[in-house]
SEMAR-193566 format. One line per field, with one value per residue: residue number from 1; z, y, x of N, C-alpha, C, O in turn. Coordinates in steps of 0.1 Angstrom, whole numbers. Layout:
<pts>
num = NUM;...
nup = Z;...
nnorth = Y;...
neast = X;...
caup = Z;...
canorth = Y;...
caeast = X;...
cup = Z;...
cnorth = Y;...
ceast = X;...
oup = Z;...
onorth = Y;...
oeast = X;...
</pts>
This chain:
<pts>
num = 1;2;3;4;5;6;7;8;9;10;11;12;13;14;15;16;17;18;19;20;21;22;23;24;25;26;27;28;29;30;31;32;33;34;35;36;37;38;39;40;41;42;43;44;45;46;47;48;49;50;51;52;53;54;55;56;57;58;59;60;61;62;63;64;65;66;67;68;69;70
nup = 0;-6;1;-6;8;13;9;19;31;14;10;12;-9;-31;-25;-33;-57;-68;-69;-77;-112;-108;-107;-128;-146;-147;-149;-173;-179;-156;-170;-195;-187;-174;-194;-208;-192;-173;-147;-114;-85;-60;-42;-24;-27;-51;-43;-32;-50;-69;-58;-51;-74;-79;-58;-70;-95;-86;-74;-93;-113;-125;-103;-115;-137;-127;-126;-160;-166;-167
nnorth = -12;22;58;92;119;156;179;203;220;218;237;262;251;256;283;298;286;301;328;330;322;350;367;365;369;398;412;417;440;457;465;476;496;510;517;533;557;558;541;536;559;557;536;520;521;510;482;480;482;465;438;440;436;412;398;397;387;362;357;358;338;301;279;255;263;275;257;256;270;268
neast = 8;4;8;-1;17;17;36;30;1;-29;-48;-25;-11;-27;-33;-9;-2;-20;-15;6;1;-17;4;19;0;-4;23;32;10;22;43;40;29;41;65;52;51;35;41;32;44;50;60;48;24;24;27;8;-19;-14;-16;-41;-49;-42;-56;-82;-81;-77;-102;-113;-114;-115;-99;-91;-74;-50;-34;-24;-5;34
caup = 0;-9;4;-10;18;7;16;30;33;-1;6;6;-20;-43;-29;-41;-73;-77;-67;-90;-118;-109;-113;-141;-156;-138;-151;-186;-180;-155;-178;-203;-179;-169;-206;-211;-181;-160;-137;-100;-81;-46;-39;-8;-37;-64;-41;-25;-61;-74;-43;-52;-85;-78;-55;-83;-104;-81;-75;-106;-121;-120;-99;-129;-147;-121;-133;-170;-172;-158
canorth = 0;32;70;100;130;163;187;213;214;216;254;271;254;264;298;297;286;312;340;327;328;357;379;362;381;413;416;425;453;468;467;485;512;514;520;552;567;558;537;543;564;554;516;515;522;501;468;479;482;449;428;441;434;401;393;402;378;347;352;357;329;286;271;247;273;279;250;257;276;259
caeast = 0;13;-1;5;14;19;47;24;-18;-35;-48;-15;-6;-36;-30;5;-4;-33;-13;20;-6;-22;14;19;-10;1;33;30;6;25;56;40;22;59;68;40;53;23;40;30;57;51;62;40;12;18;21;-14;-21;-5;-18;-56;-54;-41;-67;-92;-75;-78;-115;-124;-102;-111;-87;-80;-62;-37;-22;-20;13;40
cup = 0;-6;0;-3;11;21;30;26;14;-3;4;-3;-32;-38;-35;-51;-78;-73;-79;-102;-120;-114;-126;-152;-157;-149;-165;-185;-172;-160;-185;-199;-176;-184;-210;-203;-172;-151;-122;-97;-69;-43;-36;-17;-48;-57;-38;-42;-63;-70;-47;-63;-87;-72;-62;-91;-99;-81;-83;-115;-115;-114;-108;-133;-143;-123;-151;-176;-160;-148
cnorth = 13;48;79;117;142;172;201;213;219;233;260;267;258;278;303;299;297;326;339;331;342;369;376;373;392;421;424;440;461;468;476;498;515;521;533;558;566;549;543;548;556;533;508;511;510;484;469;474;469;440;432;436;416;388;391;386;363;347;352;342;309;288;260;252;278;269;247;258;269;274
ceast = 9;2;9;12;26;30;39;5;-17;-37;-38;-11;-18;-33;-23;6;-14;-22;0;11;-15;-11;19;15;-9;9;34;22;10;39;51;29;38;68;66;45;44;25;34;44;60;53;54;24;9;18;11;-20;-22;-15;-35;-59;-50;-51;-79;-88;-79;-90;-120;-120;-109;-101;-84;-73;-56;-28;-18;-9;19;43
oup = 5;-11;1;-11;6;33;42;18;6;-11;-6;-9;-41;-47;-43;-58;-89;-79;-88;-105;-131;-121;-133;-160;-167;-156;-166;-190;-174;-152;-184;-207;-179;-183;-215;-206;-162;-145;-121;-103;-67;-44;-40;-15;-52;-63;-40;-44;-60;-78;-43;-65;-97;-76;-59;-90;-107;-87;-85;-125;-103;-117;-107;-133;-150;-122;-155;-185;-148;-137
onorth = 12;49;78;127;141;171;205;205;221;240;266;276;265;285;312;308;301;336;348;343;346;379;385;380;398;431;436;450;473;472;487;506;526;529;542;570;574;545;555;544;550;522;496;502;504;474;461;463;462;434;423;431;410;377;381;376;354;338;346;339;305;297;256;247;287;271;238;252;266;273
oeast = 20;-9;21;11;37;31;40;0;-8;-31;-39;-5;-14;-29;-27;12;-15;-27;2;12;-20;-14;22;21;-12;6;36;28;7;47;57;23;43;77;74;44;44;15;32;54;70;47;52;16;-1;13;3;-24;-31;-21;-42;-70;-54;-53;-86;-95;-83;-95;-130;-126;-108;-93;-73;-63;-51;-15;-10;-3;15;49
</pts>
């Protein structure tokens, strides 16, 4: 008999994976807001920023499709 035991619980790893996928998505558009000149200035801002729009991303998003991209 053989069992399968995971390194850490199941939820952080879906979180893990939904938030890895969610910067994924991120990334490109704030490269090229960063491009036009419309990055944010403030740091403190654009992870609030980042981190909301990431959130956004996981709820709106299957959890199948966090394992799409490697």
């Amino acid at each position: 008999m053989y069992a399968l035991v995971p390194n850490k619980p199941l939820e952080q790893t879906l979180r893990e994976r939904a938030r890895l996928f969610a910067r994924r998505r991120s990334e490109p558009i704030e490269h090229s807001m960063a491009l036009e000149d419309q990055a944010l200035e403030d740091q403190k801002v654009q992870r609030k920023e980042t981190e909301a729009m990431i959130d956004e991303v996981v709820r709106e998003t299957n959890p199948r499709r966090f394992w799409d991209e490697p």
